[in-house]
C-alpha positions, 0 to 999 in steps of 0.5 A, spaced: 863 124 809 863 131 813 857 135 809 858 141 813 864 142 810 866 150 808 864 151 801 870 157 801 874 150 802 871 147 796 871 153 792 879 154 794 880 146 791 877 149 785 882 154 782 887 152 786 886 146 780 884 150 775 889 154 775 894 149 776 898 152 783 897 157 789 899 164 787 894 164 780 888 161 784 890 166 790 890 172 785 882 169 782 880 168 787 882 175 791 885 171 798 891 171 800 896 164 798 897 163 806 889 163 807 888 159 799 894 153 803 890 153 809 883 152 805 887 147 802 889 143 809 883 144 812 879 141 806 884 135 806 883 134 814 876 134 813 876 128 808 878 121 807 883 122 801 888 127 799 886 131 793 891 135 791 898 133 789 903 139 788 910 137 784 915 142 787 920 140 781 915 143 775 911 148 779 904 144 778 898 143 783 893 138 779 887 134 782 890 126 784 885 121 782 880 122 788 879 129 786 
């Protein structure tokens, strides 16, 4: 595991589950939703697993098991 991972990443991770999408979380958080998503990449890159799952048909974000 990378342990020098940003923590701005994990913080993105955090509301972007919380709030259950990117445009709620961006808003929290003050960031624009392009910075948030790529956070999000970024985090994902840096890690084994995928830890969001967006589900475009119900606009929801939600942490996967690994998260």
């Amino acid at each position: 595991m990378n342990w020098n991972v940003n923590l701005n990443l994990y913080r993105s991770f955090y509301y972007v589950v919380k709030y259950g999408g990117f445009t709620k979380a961006s808003n929290e958080i003050a960031i624009s939703q392009s910075t948030l998503s790529n956070n999000i990449k970024k985090l994902e890159s840096e890690l084994p697993n995928n830890y969001i799952n967006t589900n475009n048909k119900i606009k929801t974000t939600f942490a996967t098991t690994d998260g």
